[in-house]
DOGUVEX-86954 format. One record per residue: x, y, z of N, C-alpha, C, CB in turn. Coordinates in pm, whole numbers, plus 50000, padded with zeros to 5 digits. Each point is the difference from the previous one (the first is absolute). Glycine has a CB too. Example, Ala and Ser with C-alpha at 12.3 -4.5 7.8 and 13.67 -1.06 7.14 Angstrom:
REM DOGUVEX-86954
513194943150780499115011950000500905012050000498114988350125501545022249803500825011950006499235010950073501184993749785
***
This chain:
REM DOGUVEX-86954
718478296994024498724993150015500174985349965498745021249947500044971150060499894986949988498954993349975501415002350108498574984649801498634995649984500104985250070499385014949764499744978550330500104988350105498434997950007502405006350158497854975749805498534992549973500004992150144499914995649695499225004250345499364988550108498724991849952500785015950192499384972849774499284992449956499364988650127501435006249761497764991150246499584992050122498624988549972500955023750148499044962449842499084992550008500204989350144499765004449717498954987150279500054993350127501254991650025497574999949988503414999849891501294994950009501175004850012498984990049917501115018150032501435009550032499825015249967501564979549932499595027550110500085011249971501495001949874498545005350275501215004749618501355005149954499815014749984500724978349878500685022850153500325015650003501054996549873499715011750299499755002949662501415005349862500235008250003499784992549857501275015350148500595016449984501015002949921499495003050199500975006149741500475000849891501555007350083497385001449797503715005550187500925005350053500485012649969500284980350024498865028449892500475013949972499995008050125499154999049770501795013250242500315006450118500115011049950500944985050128498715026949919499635013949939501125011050132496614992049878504765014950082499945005450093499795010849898501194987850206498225025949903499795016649962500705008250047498174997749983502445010849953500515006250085499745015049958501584980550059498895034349989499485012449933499995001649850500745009050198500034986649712500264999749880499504992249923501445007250063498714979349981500014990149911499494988550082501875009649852498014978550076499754983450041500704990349964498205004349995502304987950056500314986149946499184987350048502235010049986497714980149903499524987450008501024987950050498485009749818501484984650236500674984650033499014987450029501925013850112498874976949781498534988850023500704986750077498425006449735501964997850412500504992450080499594996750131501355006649872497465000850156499254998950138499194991349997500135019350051500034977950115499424984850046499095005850116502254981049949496095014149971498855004150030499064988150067500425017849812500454969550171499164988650070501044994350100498354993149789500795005150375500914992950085499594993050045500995011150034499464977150030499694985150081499925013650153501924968249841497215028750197499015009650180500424990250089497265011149932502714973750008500244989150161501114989749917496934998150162503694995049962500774987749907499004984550046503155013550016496224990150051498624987950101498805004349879500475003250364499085004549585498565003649959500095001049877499285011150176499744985249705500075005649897499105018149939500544969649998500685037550082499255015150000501025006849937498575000950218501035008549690500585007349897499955017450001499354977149878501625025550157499745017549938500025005749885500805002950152498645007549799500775005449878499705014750044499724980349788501385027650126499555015850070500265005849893500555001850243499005010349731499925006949846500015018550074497994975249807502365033350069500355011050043501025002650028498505000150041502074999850133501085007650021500754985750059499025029250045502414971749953500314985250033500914998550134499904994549735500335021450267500505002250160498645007250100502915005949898497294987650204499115007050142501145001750105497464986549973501775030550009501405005750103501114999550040498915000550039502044999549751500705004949985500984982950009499005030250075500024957049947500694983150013499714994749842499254992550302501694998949641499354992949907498994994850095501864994949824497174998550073498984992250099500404983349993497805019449951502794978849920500494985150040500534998050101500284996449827500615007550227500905005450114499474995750138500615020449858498114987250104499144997950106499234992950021500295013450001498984980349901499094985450001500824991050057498715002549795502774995750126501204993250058500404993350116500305013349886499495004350169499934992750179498865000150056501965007450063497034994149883498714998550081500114986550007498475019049932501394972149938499534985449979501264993250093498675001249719502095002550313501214995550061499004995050157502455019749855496574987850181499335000350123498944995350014500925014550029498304983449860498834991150031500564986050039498425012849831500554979450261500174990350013499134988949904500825011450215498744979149826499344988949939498765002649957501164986950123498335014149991498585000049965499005015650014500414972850087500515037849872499305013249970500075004649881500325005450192498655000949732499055001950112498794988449969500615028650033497954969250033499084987449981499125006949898500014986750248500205024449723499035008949927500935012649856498234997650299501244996649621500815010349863499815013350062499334986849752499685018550280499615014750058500625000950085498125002949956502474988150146500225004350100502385006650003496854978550104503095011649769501525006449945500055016450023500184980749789499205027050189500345016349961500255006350148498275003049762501044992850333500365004850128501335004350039498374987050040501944997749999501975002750049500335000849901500784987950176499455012349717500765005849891500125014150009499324982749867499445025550148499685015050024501095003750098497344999549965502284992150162500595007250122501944994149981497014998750201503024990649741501575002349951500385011849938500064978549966499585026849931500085012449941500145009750045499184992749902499815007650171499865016050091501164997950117496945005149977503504983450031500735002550200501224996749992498164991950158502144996749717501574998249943500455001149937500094993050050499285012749759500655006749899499765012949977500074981849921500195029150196499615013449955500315001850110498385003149834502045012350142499755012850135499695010250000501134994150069499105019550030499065009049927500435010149879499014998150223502285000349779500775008149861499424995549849502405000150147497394984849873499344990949905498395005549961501604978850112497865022749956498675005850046499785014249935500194986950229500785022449772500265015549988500175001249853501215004950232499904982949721500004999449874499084998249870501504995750133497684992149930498925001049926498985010950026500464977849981499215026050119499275010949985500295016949920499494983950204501765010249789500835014049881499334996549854502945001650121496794987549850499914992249905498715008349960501294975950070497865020750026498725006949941499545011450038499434981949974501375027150116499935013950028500705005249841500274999450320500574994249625500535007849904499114999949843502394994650148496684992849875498745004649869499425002050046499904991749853499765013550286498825011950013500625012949933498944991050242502105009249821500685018649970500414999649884501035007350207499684985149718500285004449850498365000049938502864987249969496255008650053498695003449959499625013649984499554981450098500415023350042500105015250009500735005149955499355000250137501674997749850501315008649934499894999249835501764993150217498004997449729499125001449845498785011350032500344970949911498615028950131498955002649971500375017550042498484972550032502625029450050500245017150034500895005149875500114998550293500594994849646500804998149901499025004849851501514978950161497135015849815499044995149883499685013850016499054972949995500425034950173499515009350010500755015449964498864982350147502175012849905501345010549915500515001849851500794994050197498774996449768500085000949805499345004649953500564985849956498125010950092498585004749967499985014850015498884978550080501915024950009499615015750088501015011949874500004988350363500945001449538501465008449939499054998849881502924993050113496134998049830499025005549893499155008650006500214984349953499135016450124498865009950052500595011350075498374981550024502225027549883500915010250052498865010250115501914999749731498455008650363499355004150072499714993450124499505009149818499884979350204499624993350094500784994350090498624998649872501915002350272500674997850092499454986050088500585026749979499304962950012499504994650082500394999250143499544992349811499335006350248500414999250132500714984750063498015019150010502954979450014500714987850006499524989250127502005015149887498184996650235498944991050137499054996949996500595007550113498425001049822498824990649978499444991049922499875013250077501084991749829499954987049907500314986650031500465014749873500724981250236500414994650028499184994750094501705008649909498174998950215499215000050130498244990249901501525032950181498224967749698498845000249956500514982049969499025031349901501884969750056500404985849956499864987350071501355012949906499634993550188500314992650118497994995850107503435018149996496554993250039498234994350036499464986749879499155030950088501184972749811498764990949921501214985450000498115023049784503134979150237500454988449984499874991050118501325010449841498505000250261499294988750172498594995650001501325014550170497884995549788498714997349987499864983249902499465031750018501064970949860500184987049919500574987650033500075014749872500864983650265500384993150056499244995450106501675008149910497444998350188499075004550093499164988849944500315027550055498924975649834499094989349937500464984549966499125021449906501694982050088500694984749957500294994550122501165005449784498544998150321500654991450130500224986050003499005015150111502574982849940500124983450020498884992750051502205003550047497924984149910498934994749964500144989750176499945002249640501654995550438499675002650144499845003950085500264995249955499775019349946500105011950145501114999450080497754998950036502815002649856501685000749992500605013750119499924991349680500725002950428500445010550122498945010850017502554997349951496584998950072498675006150029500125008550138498704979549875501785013050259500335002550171501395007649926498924974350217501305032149664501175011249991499805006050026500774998849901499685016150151499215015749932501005001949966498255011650115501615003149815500615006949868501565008550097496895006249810502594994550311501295009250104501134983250027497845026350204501264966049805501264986750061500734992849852498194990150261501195015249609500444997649895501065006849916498094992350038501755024350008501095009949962500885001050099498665012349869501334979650246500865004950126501014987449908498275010350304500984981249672501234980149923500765009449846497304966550037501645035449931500635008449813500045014049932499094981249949500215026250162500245010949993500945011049915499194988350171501905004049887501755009349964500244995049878501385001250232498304985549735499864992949881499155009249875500074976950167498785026749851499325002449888500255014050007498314981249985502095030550127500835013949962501305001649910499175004150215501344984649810501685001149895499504997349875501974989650156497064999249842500294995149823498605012449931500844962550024498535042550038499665012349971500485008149983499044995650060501205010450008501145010649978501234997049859499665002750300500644984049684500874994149849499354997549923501464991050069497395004149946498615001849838499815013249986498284979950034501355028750072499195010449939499975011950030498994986149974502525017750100500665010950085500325010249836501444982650282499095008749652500445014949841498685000049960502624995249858496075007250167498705001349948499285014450079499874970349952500285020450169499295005250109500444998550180498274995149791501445019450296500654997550094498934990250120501655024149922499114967850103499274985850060499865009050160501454971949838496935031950199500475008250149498954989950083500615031549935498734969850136499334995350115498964990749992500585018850069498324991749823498654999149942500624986749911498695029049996502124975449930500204986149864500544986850099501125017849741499534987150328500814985050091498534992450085503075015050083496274991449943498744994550061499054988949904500035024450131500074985749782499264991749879500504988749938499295018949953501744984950035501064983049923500134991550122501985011649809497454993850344500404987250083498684990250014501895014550147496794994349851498774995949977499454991349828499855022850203501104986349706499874989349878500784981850024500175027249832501184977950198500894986050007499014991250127503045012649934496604993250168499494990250087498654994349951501225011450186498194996349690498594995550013500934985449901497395027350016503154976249902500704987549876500344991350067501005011549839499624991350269500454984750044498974994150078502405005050011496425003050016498764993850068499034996849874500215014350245500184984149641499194995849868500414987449934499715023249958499704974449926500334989149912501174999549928497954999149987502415011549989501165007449912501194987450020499395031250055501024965749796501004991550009501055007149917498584978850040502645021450017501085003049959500584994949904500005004950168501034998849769500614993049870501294990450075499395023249794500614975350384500984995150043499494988450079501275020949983497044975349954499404991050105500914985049961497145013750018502464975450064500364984949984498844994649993501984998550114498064994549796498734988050001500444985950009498665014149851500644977850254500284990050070498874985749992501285020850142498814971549819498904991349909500614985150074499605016549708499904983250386500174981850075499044992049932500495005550257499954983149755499294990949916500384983550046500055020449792499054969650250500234987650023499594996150077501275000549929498874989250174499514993950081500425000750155499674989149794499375012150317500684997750096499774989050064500215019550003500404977350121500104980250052498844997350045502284996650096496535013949866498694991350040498865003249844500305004750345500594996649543499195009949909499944982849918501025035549990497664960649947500004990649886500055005649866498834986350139500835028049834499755005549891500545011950012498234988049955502415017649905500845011749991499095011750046501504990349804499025018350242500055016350000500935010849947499124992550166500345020449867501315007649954499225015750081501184984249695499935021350351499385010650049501205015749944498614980550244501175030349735500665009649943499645012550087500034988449765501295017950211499615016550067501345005749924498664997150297500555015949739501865010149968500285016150093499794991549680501085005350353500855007450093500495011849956500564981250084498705031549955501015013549994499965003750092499905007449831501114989950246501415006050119499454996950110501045021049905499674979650186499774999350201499745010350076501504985750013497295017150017500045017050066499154995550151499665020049721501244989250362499864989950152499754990250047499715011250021501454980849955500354987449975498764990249899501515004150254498074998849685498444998449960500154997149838498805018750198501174967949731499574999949874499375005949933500274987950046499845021849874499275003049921499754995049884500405013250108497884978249898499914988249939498575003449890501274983650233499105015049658499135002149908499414990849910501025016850033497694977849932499134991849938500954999649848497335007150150502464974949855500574995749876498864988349932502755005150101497224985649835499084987150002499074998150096501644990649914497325006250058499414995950097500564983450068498025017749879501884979650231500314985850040499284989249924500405008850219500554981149722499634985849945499934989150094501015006549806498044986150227500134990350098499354986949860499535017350319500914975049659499554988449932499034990850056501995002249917496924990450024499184991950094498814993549900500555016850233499064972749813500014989949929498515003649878501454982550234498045024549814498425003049888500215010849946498174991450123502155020849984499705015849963500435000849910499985010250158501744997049863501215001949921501074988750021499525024950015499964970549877501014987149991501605007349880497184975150016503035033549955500895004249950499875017349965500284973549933501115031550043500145012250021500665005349863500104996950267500735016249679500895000749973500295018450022499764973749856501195026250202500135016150050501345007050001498204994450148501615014649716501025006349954500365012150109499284992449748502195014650275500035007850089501305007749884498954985850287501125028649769501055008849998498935003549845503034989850162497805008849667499655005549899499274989949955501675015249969496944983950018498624993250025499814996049870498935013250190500894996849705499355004249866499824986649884501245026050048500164969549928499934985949932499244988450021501785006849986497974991150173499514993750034498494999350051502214998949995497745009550020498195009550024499344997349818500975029650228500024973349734499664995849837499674984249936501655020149982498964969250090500264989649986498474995050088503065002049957497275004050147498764995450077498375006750031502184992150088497865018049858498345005850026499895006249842499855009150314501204992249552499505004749885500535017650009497704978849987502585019950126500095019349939501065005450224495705007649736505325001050187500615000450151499485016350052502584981549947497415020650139499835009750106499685018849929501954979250170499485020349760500515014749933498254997149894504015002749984496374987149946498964999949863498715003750071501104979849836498495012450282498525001650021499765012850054499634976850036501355031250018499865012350018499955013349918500714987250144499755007149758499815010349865498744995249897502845004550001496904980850006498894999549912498885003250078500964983949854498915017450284498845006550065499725011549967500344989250154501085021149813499585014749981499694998149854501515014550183499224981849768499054999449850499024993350013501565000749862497484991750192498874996649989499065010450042500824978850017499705028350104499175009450067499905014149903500754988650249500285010349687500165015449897499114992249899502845014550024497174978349902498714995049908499135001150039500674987849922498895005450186498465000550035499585013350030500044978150092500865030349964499675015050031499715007449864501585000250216498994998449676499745004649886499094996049935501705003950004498034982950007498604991949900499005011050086500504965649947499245030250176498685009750121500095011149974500044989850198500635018949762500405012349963499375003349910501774998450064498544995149774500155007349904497944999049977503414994049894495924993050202498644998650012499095012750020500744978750084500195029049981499455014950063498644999450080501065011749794497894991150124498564998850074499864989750035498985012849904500924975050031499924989650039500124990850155500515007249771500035002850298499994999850105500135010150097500424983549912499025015550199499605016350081501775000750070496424998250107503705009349967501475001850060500554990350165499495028249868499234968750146500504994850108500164986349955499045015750165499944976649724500024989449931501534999749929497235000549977503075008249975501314994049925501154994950089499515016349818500394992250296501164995550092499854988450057500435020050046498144971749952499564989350068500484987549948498185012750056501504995849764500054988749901502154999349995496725007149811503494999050215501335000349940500594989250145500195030149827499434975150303500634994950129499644979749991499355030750173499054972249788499684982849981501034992449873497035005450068503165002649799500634992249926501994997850027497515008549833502565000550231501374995650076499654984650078500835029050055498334973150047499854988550089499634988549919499335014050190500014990149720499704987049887501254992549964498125013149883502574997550034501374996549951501174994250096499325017949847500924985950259500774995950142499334982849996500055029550181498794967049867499264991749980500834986749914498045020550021501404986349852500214987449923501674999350013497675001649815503125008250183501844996449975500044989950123501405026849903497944978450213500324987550101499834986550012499725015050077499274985449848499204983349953500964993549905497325007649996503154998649878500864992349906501485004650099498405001849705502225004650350501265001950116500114983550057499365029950100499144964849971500094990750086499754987249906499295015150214499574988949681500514989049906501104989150000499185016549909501684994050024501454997249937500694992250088500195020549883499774993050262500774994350141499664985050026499835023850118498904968149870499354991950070500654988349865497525015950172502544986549734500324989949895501574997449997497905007849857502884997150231501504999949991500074993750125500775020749857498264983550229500284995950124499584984150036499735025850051499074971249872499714984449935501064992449980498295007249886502434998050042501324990449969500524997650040500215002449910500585011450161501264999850120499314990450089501115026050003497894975850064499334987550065500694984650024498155013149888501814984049978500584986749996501724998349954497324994049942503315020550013501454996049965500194992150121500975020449856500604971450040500924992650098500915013550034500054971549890500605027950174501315004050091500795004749876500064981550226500495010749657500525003449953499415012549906501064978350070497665014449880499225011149898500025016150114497814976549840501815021650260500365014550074501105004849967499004995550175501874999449876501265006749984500365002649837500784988050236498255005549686500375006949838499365013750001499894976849851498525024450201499465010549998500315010650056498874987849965502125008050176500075015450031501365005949949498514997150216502634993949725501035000149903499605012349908500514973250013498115022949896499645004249928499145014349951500634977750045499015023450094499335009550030501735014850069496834976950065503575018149977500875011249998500935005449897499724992950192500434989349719501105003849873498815011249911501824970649966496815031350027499325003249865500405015750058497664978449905502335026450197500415012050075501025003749917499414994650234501464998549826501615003949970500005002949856501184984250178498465009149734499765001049856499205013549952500004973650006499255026050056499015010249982501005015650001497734982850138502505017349976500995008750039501475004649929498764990350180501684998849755500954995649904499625008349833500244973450165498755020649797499605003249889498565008249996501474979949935499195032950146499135013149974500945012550045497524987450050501985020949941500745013150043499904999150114499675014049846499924977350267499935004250148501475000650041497654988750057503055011050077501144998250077499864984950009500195023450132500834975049899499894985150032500654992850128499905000649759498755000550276499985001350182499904987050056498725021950014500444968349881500264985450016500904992949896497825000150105502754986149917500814995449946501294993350067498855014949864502154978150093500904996250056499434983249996500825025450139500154963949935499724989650048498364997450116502995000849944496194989249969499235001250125500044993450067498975007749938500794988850190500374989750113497884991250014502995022050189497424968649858498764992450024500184986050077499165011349786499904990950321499594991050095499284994850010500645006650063498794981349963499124993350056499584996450137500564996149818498445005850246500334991450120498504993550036502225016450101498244971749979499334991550003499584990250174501105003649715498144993850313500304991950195500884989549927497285000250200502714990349699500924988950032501245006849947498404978149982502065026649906501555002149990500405013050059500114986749791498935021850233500525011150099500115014749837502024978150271499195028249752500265010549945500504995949875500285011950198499864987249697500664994149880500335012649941498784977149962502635024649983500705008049880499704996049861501805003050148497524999749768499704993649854500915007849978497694992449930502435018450082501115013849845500455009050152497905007949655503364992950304501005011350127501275001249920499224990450272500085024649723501915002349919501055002750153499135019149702501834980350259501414999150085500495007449939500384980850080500935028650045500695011849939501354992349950498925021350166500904961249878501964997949983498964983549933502795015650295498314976149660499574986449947500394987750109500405009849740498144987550300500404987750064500754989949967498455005150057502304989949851500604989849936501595004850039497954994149793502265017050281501234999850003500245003650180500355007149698498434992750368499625002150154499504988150046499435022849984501034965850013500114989950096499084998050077501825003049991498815007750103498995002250151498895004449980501565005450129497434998349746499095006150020499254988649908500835026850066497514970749936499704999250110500304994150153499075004049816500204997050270500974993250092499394983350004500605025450164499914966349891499814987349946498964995250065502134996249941497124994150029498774997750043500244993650166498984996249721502044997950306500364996450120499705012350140501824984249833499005028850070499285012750122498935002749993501495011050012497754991549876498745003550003499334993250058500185008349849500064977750204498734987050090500425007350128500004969749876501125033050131500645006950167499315010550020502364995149997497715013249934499395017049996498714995450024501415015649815498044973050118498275000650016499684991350129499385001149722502024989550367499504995250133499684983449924498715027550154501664968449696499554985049999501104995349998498034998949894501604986250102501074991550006500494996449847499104991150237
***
């Protein structure tokens, strides 16, 4: 995982990301704090990527691949920050991937569907060696699972109506053979995988990939800067789990930042591990407000409670539903408070004061993370950019895997870079 700030006023943008790298594997994990999460998108534009999560797409580093994308823009694309994500997409889909690439990731998340099931037939079999006597029935248990795990997906439908002109026969005819084998290897020593169950796991997996459901193998992709007709920053975000007929599968991240001169004259928008900074900026992060709601709601249910007569039965539930909404209420008012008094400021930083803040905002992460029992999923060198219409993309902090002082040739000398950019 990763923690990455986007900071944005009517003057510049900075990105910060930190470099921890998480691989998993069946056993175990390792950390490395050497990944490079911020990239120059144009060598003409001042437009910035950063990507968090997974750091290969389909099976490419992605530097690799930004690499040669930016190799191809020309001068003056794109005229619009929004309008960056397009051909970038369709590079992805038509020149870094194929369909083996495609198959793979979809193993990815066929395989936490089924080890899901394969726990939960597993829970049911332990359960069954205490409670001597009782045989459970394994298909329907299963068969019972599997329904509520499509149905639960069913409700959640992508939010574009994600391969919608699919059906479920032109979807098992593409993956079909796919989701019988790794069935049959999750959950063949349990139970015998016959017709009825293969139907059902093809109707569960298709409803998931027609849902919100994000994988533990998604990419998150966070552009940010200017394009050759933009006066004021933007930044636009999404994240990617896998290619299924020929087709992004593209899932809601940030909402879009467009900068402008009254509304939102400044931004600041944490992505990937939020919490430090949700803290910094609204007083209280995400996890907290979701647990002090249930404890608010378990109090108030008990104060109305212990009143008894005091209120008739349909009244208590009224009174209990309004003082939630009460309470929701006010956290949002002091939430935006806070937000609106940070955002005052950022307002007027210089360039540099940004780039301290969003420095800062990822180091309190890393620390955080450092000095508690969590994993430590952020950390490492953090990298930080600026960018700006007059100086373009600026490096403030970039760690390097080798020392420039003994590489000559690197950077390259300002003589190519006027060439590369077409000046004199």
């Amino acid at each position: 995982m990763t923690a990455e700030i986007a900071i944005l006023n009517r003057e510049a943008v900075a990105l910060a990301a930190d470099s921890a790298m998480s691989l998993a594997g069946p056993q175990s994990s390792k950390t490395y704090d050497s990944a490079e999460k911020i990239f120059e998108l144009s060598r003409f534009l001042p437009i910035g990527l950063m990507i968090y999560n997974n750091a290969l797409f389909m099976n490419m580093p992605l530097g690799v691949l930004v690499r040669r994308y930016r190799e191809r823009l020309t001068r003056n694309e794109p005229s619009d920050l929004f309008d960056a994500w397009d051909p970038f997409e369709r590079f992805l889909i038509d020149t870094a991937s194929d369909e083996a690439d495609h198959n793979d990731h979809f193993q990815v998340m066929l395989n936490e569907e089924l080890k899901t099931l394969q726990r939960m037939v597993f829970n049911l079999l332990s359960e069954a060696l205490v409670r001597v006597g009782r045989k459970p029935n394994r298909k329907k248990f299963l068969q019972r699972k599997i329904a509520e795990r499509a149905a639960e997906a069913r409700a959640d439908r992508h939010h574009d109506n994600f391969l919608q002109d699919i059906s479920l026969e032109q979807f098992v005819q593409i993956y079909g053979e796919l989701i019988s084998s790794r069935a049959k290897e999750w959950l063949a020593s349990f139970i015998k995988i016959d017709e009825d169950l293969l139907h059902g796991l093809h109707e569960m997996v298709f409803a998931v990939i027609r849902s919100n459901h994000r994988s533990n193998a998604y990419t998150g992709f966070v552009l940010a800067g200017f394009g050759s007709n933009d006066l004021l920053p933007k930044l636009a975000s999404i994240e990617w789990d896998g290619i299924f007929f020929k087709r992004a599968r593209k899932l809601k991240a940030a909402p879009p930042v467009e900068i402008d001169r009254r509304t939102l004259t400044a931004a600041v928008v944490p992505f990937a591990q939020k919490d430090m900074p949700e803290r910094f900026m609204l007083g209280i992060d995400g996890k907290w407000e979701i647990d002090l709601e249930k404890a608010a709601a378990a109090a108030i249910g008990e104060v109305i409670d212990r009143a008894g007569s005091a209120f008739k039965k349909k009244a208590a539930g009224a009174a209990k539903t309004e003082a939630i909404a009460i309470y929701r209420q006010e956290l949002q008012r002091l939430r935006s408070k806070s937000r609106d008094a940070i955002v005052s400021v950022v307002n007027h930083m210089s360039k540099k004061e940004l780039g301290e803040l969003a420095h800062s905002l990822v180091e309190i992460t890393s620390r955080k993370r450092r000095y508690s029992n969590e994993k430590e999923t952020v950390g490492g060198p953090i990298d930080l950019a600026i960018l700006t219409l007059n100086e373009g993309f600026i490096w403030v902090k970039r760690k390097h895997y080798f020392d420039p002082a003994i590489n000559p040739q690197y950077p390259p000398a300002a003589s190519t870079l006027r060439q590369l950019r077409g000046l004199k």
